[in-house]
C-alpha positions in Angstrom: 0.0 0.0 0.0 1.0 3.7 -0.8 2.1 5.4 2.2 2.3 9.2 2.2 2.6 11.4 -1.0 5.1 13.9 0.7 8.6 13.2 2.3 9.1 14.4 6.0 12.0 16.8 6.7 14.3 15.7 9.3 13.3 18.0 12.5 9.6 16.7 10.8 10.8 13.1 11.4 12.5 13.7 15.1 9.2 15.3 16.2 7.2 12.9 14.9 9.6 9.8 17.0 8.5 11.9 20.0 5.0 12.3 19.5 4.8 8.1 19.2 6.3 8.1 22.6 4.4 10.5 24.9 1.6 13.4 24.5 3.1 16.7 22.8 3.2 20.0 22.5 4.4 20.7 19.0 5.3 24.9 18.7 6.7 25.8 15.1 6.1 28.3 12.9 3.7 28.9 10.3 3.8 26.8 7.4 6.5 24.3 8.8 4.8 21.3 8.4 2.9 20.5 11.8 0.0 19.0 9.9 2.2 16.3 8.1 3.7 15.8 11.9 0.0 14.5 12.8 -0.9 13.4 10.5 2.1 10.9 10.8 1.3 10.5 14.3 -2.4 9.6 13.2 -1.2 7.2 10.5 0.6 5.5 13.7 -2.1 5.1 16.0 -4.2 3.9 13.3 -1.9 1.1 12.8 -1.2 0.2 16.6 -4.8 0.6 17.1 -6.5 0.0 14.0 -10.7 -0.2 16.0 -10.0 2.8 17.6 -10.7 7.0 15.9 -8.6 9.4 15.5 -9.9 13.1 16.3 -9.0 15.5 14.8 -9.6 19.4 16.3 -9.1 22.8 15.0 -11.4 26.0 16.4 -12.9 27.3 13.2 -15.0 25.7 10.3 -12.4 26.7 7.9 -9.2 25.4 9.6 -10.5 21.8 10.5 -12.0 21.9 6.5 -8.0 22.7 5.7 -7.1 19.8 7.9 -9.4 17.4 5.9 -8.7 18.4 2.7 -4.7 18.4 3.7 -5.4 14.5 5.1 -7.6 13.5 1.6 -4.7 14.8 -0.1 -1.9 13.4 1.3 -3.0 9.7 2.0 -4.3 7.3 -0.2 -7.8 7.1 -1.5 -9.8 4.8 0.7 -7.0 5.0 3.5 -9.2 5.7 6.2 -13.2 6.6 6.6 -12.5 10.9 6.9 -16.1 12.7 8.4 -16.5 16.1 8.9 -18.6 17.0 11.7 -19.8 20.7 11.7 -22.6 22.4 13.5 -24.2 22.3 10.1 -24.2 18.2 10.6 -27.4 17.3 12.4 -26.4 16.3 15.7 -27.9 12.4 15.5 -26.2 12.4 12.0 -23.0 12.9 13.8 -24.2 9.9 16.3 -24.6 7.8 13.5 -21.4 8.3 11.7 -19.4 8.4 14.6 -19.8 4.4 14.8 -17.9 3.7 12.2 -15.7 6.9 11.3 -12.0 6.2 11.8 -10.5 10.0 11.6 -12.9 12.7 12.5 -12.1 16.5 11.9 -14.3 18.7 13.9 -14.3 21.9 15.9 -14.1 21.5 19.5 -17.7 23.2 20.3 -19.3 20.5 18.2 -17.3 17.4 19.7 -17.8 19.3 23.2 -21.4 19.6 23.0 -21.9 16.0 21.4 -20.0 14.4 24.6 -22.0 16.5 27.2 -25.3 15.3 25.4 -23.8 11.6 25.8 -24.6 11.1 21.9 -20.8 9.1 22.1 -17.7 8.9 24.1 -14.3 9.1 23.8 -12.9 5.9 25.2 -12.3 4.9 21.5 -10.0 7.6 20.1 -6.8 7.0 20.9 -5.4 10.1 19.0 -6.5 13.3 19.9 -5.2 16.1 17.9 -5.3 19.5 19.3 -4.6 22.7 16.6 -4.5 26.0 17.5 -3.9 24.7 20.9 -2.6 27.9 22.7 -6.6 28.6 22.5 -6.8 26.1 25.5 -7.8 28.7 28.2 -10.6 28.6 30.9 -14.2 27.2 29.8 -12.7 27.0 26.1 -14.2 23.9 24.6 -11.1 22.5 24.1 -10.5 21.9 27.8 -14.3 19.8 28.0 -12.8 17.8 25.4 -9.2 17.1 26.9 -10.5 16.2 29.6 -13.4 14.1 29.4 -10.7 12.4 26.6 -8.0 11.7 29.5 -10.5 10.6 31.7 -12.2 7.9 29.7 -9.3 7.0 26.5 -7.8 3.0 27.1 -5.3 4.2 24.3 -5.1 8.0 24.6 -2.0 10.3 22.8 -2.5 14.1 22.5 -0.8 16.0 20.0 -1.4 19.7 20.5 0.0 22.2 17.5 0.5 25.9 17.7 2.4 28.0 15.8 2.1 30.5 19.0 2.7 29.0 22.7 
């Protein structure tokens, strides 16, 4: 099988070795290539844990849409089963595809409000990628999701990514 369609750079590769290890906090700049470090990381977990999801998380419609358009691109066709989840997606729509989506690209209000209504859990992600991650501040809907994640993942990894700690 095809693996990825674009070579790491070295610092891309030594980053990546340390995210398979332990939860990280990856800080680079701009347009440096922190998306092709998770998405290495996610291609990873997938493979240690091929039953479990991969979440994906980025605060605004129109990053998270870059993230999955950036993912479709660089893997494989058919690689993995991608879903969006938006607002826009009806909420029992989202119930129903999270059952068998493997990477899932969402904002973190959606994914936040989904878990508080109990429409799924988070025991079976055991990637949880965290852009814009500086944004992680007081009753940000980033922190519901980290922690309800860390509190009920068998397999958990977090990956934050900011370009500004």
């Amino acid at each position: 099988m095809k693996e990825l369609s674009m070579k790491p750079r070295d610092y891309q590769s030594s980053i990546f070795e340390t995210c398979v290890e332990k939860d990280c906090l990856v800080v680079l700049p701009t347009g440096t290539g922190k998306t092709l470090i998770a998405l290495m990381v996610a291609i990873d977990r997938f493979k240690k844990f091929p039953l479990e999801k991969v979440l994906i998380l980025a605060p605004t419609r129109p990053l998270i849409e870059q993230h999955f358009e950036s993912f479709k691109k660089l893997l494989p066709e058919g690689w993995a089963d991608m879903q969006l989840f938006t607002g826009k997606t009806p909420a029992t729509k989202r119930k129903e595809v999270w059952q068998t989506a493997e990477f899932i690209f969402s904002t973190p209000q959606c994914i936040a409000n989904d878990v508080n209504k109990m429409l799924y859990r988070l025991e079976d992600v055991s990637l949880l990628i965290v852009d814009e991650c500086h944004r992680c501040m007081k009753n940000y809907a980033y922190n519901t999701v980290a922690q309800k994640y860390k509190d009920h993942a068998e397999n958990g990894r977090v990956v934050g990514l900011t370009a500004s700690p």
